[in-house]
C-alpha positions in Angstrom: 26.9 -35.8 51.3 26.8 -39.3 49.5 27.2 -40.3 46.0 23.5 -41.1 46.1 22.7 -38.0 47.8 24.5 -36.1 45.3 22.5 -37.7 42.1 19.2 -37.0 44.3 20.4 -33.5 44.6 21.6 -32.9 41.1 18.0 -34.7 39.5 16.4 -32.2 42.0 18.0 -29.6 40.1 17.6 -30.9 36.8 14.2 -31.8 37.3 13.3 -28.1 38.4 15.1 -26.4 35.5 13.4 -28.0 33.0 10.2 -27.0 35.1 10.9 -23.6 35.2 11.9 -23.1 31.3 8.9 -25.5 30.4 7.0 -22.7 32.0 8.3 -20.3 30.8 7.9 -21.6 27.4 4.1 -21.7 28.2 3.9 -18.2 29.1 5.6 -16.9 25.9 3.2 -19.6 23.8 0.3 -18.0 26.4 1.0 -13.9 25.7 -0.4 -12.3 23.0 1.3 -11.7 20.0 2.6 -8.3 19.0 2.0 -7.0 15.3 4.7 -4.5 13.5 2.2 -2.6 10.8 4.5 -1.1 7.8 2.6 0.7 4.6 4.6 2.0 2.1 3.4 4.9 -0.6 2.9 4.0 -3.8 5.5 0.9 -3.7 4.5 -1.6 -6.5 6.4 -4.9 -6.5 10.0 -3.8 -8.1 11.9 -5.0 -5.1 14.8 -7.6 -5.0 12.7 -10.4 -3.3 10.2 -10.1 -6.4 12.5 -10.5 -9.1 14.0 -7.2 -9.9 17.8 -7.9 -9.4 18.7 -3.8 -10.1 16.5 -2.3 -7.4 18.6 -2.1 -4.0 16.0 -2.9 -1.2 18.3 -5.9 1.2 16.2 -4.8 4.6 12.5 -5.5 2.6 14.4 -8.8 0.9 15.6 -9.8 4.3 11.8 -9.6 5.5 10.8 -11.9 2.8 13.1 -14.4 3.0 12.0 -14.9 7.0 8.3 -14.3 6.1 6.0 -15.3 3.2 5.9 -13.5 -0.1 2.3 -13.2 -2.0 3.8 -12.5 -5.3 0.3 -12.1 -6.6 -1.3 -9.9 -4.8 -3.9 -6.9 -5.4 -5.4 -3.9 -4.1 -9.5 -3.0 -4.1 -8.8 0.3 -5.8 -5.1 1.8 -6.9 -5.2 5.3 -5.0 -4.6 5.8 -1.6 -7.7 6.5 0.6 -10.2 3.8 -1.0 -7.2 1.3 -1.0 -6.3 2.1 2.4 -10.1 2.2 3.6 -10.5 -1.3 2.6 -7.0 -2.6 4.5 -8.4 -1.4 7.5 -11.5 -2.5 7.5 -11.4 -5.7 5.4 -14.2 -4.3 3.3 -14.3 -3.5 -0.3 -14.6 -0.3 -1.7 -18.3 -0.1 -2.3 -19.4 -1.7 1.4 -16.4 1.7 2.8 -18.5 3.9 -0.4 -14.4 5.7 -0.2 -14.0 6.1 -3.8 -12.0 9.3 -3.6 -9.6 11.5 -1.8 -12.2 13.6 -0.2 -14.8 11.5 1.1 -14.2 10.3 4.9 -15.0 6.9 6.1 -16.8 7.5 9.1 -19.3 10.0 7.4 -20.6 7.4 5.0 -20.3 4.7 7.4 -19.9 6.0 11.5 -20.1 2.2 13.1 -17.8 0.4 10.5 -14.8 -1.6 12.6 -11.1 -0.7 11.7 -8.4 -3.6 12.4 -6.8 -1.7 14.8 -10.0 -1.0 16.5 -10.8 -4.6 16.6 -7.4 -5.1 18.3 -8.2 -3.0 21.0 -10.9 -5.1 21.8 -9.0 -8.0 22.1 -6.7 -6.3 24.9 -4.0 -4.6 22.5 -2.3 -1.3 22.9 -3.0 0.0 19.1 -0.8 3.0 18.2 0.6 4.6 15.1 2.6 7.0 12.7 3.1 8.1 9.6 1.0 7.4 6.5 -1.7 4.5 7.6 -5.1 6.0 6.8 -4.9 8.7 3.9 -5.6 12.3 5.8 -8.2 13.3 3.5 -10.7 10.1 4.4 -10.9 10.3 8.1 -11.0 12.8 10.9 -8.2 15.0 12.5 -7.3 12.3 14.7 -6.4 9.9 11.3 -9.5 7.5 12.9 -9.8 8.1 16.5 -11.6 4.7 16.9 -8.4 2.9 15.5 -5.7 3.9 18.4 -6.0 3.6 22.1 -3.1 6.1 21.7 -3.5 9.3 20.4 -1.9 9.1 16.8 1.7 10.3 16.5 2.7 13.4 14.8 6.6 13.3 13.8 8.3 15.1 16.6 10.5 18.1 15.3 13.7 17.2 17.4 14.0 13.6 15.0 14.8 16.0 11.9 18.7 16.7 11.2 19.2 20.4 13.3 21.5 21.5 10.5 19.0 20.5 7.4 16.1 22.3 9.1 12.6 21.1 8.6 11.9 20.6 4.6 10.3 23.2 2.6 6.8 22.9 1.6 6.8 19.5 3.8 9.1 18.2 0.9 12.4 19.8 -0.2 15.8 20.5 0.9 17.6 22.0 -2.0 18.4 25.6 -0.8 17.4 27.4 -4.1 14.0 25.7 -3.3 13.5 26.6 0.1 14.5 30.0 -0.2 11.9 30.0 -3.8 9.0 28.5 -1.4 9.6 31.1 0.8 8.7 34.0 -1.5 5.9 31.8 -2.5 4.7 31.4 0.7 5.1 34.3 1.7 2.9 36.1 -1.7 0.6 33.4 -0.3 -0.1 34.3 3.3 -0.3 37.8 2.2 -3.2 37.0 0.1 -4.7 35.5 3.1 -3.7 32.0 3.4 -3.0 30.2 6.1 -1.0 26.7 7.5 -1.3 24.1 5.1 -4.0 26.5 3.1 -0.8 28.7 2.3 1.2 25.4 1.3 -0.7 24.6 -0.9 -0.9 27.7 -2.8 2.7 27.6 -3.0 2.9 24.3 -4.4 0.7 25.6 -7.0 3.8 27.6 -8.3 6.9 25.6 -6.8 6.3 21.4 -7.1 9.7 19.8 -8.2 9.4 16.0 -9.3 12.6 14.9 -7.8 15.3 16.5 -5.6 18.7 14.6 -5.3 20.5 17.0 -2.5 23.3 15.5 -0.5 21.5 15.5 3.5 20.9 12.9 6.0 18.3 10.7 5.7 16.1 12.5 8.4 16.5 15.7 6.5 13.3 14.4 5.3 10.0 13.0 7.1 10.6 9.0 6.7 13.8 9.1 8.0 12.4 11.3 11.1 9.5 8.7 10.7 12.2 5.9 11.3 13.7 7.4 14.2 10.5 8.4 16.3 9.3 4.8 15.8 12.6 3.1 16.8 12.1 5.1 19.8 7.8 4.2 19.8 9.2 0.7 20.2 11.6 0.7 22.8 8.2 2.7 25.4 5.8 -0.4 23.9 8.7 -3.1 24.6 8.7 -1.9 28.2 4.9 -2.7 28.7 3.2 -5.9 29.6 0.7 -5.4 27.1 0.5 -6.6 23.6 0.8 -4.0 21.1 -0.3 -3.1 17.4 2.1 -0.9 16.2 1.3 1.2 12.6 4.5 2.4 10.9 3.9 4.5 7.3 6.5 5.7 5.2 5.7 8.2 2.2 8.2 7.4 -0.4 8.1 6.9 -3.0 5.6 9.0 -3.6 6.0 12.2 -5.8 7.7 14.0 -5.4 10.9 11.9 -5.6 12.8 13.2 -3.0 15.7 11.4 -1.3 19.2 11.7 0.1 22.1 11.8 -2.6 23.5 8.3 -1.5 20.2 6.2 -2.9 20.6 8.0 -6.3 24.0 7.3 -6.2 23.1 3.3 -6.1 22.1 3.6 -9.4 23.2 5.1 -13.2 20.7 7.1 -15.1 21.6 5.2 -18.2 20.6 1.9 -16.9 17.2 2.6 -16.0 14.7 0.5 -17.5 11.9 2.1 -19.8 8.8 0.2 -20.1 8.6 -1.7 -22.9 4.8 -0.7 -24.3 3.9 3.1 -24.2 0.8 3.2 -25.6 -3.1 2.6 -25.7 -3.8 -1.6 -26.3 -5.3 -2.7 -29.3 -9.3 -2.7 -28.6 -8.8 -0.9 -26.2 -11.4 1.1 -24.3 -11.6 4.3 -24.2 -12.6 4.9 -20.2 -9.5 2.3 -19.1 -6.9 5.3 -19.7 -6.2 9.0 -17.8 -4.0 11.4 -18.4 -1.6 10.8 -15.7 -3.0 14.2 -14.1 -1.1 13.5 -10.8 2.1 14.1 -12.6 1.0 17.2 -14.8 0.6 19.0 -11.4 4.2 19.0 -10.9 5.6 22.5 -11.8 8.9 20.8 -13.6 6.3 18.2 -15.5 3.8 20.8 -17.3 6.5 23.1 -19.4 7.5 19.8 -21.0 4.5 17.9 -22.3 1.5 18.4 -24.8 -1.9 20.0 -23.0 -4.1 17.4 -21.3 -7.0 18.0 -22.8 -8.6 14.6 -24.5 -4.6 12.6 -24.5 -4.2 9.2 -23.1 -1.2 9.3 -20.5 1.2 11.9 -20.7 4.1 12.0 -23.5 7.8 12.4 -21.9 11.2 12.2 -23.3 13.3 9.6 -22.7 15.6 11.6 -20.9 12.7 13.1 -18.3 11.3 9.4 -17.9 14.9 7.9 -16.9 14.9 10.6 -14.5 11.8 10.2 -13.2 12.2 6.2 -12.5 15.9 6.9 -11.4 13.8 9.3 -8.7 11.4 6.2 -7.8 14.3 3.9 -7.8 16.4 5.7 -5.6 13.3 6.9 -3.0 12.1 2.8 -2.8 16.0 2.5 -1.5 15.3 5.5 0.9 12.4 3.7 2.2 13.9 0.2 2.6 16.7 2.0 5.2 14.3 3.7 7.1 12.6 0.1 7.1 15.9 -1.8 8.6 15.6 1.0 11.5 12.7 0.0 12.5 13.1 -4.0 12.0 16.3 -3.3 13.2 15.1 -1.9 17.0 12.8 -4.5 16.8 15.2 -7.2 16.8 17.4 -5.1 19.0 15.2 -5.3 21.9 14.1 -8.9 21.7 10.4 -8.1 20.7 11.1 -10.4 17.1 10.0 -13.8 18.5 6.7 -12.5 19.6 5.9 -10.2 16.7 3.9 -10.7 13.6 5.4 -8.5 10.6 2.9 -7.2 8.1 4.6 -5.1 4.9 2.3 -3.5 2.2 2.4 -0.9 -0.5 -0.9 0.5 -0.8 -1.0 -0.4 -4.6 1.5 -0.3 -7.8 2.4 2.4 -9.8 2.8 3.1 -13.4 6.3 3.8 -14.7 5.6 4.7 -18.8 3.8 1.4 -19.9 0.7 2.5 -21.7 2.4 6.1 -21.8 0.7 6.4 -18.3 2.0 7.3 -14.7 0.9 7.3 -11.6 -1.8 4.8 -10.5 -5.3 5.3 -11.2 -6.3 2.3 -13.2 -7.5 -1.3 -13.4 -4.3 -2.4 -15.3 -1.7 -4.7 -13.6 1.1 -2.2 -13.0 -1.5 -0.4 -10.9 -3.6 -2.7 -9.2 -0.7 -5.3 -8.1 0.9 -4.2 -4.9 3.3 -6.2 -2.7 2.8 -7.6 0.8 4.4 -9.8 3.1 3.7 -11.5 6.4 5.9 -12.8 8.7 5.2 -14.7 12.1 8.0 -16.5 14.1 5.8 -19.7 14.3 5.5 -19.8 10.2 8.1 -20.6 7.6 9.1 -18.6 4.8 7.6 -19.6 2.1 6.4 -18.2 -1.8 2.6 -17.8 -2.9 1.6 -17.5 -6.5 -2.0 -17.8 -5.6 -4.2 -14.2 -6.2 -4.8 -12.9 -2.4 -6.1 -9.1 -2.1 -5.9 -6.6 0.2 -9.2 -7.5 1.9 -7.9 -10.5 3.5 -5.2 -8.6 5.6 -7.9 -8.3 8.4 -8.9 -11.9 9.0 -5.1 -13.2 8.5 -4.0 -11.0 11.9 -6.8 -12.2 13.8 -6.2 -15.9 12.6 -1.8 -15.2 13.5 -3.3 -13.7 17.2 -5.4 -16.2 17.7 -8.3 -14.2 18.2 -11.9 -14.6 16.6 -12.4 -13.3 13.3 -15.5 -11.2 12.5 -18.0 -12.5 10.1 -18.5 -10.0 8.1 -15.6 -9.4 6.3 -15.1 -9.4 2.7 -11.6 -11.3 2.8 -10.3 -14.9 3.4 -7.3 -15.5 6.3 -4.1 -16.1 4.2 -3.0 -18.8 7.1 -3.5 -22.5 5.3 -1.7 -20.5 2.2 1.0 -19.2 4.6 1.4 -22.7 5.7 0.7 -24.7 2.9 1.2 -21.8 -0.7 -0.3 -24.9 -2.6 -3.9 -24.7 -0.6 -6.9 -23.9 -1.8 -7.7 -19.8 -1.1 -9.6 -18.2 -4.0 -9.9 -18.1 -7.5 -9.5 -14.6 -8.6 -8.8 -11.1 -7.0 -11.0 -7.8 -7.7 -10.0 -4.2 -8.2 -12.3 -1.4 -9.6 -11.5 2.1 -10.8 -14.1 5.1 -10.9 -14.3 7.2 -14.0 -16.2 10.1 -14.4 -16.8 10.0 -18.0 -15.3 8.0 -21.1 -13.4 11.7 -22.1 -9.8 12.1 -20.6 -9.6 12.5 -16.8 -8.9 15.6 -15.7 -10.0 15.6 -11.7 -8.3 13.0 -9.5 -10.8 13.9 -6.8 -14.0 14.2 -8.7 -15.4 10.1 -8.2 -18.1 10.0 -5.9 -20.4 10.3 -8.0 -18.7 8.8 -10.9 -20.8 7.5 -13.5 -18.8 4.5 -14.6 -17.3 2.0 -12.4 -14.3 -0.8 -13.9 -14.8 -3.8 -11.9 -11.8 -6.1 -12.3 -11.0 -9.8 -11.6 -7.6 -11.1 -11.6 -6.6 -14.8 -12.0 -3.2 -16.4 -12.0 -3.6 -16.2 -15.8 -6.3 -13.7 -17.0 -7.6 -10.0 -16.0 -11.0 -9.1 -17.2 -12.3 -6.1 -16.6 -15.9 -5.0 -17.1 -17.0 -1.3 -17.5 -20.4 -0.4 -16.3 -22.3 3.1 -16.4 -25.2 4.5 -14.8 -23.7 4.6 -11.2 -23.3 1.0 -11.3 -22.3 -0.7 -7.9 -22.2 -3.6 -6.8 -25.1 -3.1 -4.3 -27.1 -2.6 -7.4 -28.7 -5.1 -9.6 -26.5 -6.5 -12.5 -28.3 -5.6 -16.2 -26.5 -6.3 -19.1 -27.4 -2.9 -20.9 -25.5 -1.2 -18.1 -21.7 -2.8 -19.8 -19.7 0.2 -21.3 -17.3 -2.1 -22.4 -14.8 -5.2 -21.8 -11.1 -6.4 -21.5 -9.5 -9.8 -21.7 -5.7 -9.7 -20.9 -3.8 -13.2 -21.2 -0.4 -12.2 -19.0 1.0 -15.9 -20.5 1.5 -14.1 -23.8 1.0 -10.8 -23.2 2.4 -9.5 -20.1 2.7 -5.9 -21.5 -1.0 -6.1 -21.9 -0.6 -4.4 -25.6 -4.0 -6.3 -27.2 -7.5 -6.8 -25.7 -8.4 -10.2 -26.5 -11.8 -10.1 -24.9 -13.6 -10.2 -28.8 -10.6 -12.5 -30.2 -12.5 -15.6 -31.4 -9.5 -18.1 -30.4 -10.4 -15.9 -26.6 -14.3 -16.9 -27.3 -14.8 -19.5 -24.3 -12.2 -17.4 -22.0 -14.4 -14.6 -22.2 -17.4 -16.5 -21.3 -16.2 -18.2 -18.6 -14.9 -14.7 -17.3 -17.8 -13.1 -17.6 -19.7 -15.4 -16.2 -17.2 -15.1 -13.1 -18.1 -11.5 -12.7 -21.6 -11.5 -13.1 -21.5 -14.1 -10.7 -19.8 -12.4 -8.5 -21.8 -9.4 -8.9 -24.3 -11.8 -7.6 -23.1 -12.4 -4.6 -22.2 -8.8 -3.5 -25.8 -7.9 -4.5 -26.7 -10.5 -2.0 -24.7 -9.8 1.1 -25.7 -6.4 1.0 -29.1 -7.3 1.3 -29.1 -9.8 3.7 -27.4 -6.8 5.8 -24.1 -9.5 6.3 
């Protein structure tokens, strides 16, 4: 062969490499993209990548540093089956009409579209496990519409053989089993079955926090982990794009996690909030009395009676423990997190996967002398969420975003059309430019049944006041409104209970309610105006039927 044959022969070459990558390229740019689904229980926004330098959570941080961070973002309604209802629909709570734990989504409304439903319309596998959809708002099948796969139930052989399955579906301290096993027992003889017989147990034997020295899948997130590590490597393996759900539980009560995520923190340091009581002005229907709590069997000895208080009065030595608990369960979670973003990586599915992380709202931790969630306040309503997509870089938003618009930002990251009638706004010009216009304010509402304590967490469909709440970078105000007020309804001023203007600029701690302040006086007309203007405009999509 010539020299000029030679350079022929070797452009040849060249020229069909570059071809056959170029192609390639095309054909990755061409496939669907994948989406990796993770909800986390109760997780409000004390995580490393938010500010908190004590808490220990590097996989969640590592997420946010190669995805964008919506540091201001809020939920529709801070408990989990009307806060979950409107993630997975994009509707807010009074379109879903889930404003409990008991009512289920598809009674109410049998043709509304789920996300993951929507997916499978577009060509997507859609599976899931763990905590997505709270059990008590849908059908057996946690939404049969949503998975083209029936839903995952945690597969006994991922639990630790020598831990046994947890007592009670919670606890591996031995004295505990072998209490819950008299209790169950007394129970089933009394006629109770299954879960029925649980239940009555847990009536007698509900521990707040366990610290016992077992692997992490002693408990159900770490089996969680495992069985999804394993989910991904079958979906990685199919030509089909996938929508994967992942929920974790902790760090839910009870506080329950492996010895070695206590041990990354000292009791003495943890932080107690810095405001335990009522605000000034306040009203009376903003506040419970953290009754999610009092049902814990180690919480109730300890503390006044419930009747008529405001929160729930512990000593500083029981509320240490109890954020030490929540501390060392978010650090449970963020391992069992790496797992799965660690398979992911692991089997090459990361450049072709969009990455959506949520808690399913905050949590109170003492401020107000309140915990739990359950409210309209900030420690409740703001929850954390990040997104990331190989094609978008990391970047920070301080601009409000809600839950609402998770829904149109997947479609708008897959490319695929985006329904009309959802209640939120994509989140993609933010995620590429976090100075871009998005929306003014955010909106959360709470359900009370009466302006006396609350004393039934699952007593709200029928609530007779609602708390309607907009959030902007600056201000809350919240507006009270009796009578069965919803937004559906028409707006009449003699329906206000009452009012709250918080300025977080001065008052972060929320400790005065500004909203009759005269300095406050154009604030809270421009506010108010913002919500009765906004009631305007639900009143007017749900009568145009859009």
């Amino acid at each position: 062969m010539n020299q000029n044959n030679k350079i022929l022969f070797k452009i040849f070459f060249l020229f069909l490499f570059v071809f056959t990558i170029s192609n390639q390229g095309l054909a990755q740019l061409k496939k669907k993209p994948n989406v990796l689904f993770i909800a986390v229980d109760d997780l409000k926004p004390e995580l490393g990548c938010f500010g908190n330098k004590m808490i220990k959570t590097p996989n969640i941080d590592k997420l946010a540093k190669r995805g964008c961070l919506f540091k201001q973002n809020y939920v529709q309604q801070a408990v989990c089956g009307p806060t979950r209802a409107s993630i997975m629909t994009g509707m807010r709570p009074d379109y879903t009409r889930v404003w409990d734990l008991k009512t289920k989504m598809r009674d109410i409304n049998p043709d509304i579209l789920s996300l993951p439903q929507y997916f499978i319309s577009q060509g997507y596998s859609t599976q899931g496990i763990g905590k997505i959809y709270d059990v008590r708002c849908v059908d057996k099948d946690l939404d049969k519409p949503s998975w083209s796969v029936p839903y995952y139930k945690v597969d006994k052989k991922y639990y630790d053989a020598n831990a046994g399955l947890p007592a009670l579906n919670y606890y591996q301290n031995p004295s505990t089993k072998k209490q819950a096993e008299i209790y169950l027992q007394e129970a089933m003889d009394n006629g109770f079955k299954g879960e029925d017989a649980t239940t009555e147990a847990l009536k007698k034997l509900k521990p707040s926090i366990e610290c016992v020295d077992v692997p992490d899948n002693a408990y159900i997130d770490g089996a969680h982990a495992l069985e999804a590590r394993d989910i991904l490597a079958q979906l990685s393996k199919k030509d089909e794009p996938f929508f994967f759900a992942v929920g974790f539980s902790k760090p839910h009560l009870p506080f329950v996690s492996p010895k070695k995520y206590w041990d990354l923190y000292k009791r003495e340091d943890m932080p107690l909030a810095a405001y335990q009581k009522p605000s000034e002005n306040a009203v009376d229907i903003a506040y419970h009395n953290s009754g999610e709590l009092r049902a814990y069997t180690d919480i109730d000895p300890i503390v006044p009676p419930a009747k008529d208080s405001v929160g729930i009065s512990l000593s500083v030595d029981k509320q240490k423990e109890l954020i030490h608990g929540y501390y060392a369960a978010v650090s449970y979670t963020d391992a069992q997190i790496g797992i799965v973003l660690k398979a992911l990586d692991s089997l090459g599915l990361s450049d072709n996967t969009i990455i959506v992380l949520w808690g399913d709202h905050g949590w109170h931790l003492g401020d107000h002398n309140l915990w739990c969630k359950h409210t309209d306040f900030e420690q409740a309503t703001h929850a954390p969420l990040i997104i990331s997509a190989p094609w978008i870089k990391k970047s920070v938003v301080n601009n409000p975003t809600e839950f609402v618009d998770i829904f149109p930002t997947l479609c708008d990251l897959a490319k695929v059309k985006i329904p009309e009638h959802l209640d939120g706004k994509s989140l993609m010009p933010l995620m590429k430019n976090p100075l871009a216009a998005h929306k003014e304010y955010a909106v959360s509402q709470y359900p009370r049944s009466g302006p006396s304590a609350e004393t039934e967490r699952l007593g709200y469909a029928n609530a007779l006041y609602m708390g309607y709440s907009i959030r902007t970078k600056r201000y809350r105000y919240t507006m009270w409104l009796k009578d069965k007020f919803r937004t559906y309804d028409s707006f009449e001023e003699s329906k206000i209970y009452g009012t709250e203007l918080y300025d977080y600029q001065t008052d972060p701690n929320e400790t005065r309610n500004v909203v009759k302040d005269k300095s406050y006086s154009k604030i809270s007309v421009e506010m108010k105006n913002k919500m009765i203007a906004y009631f305007h405009n639900q009143e007017k999509k749900f009568k145009s039927g859009k």
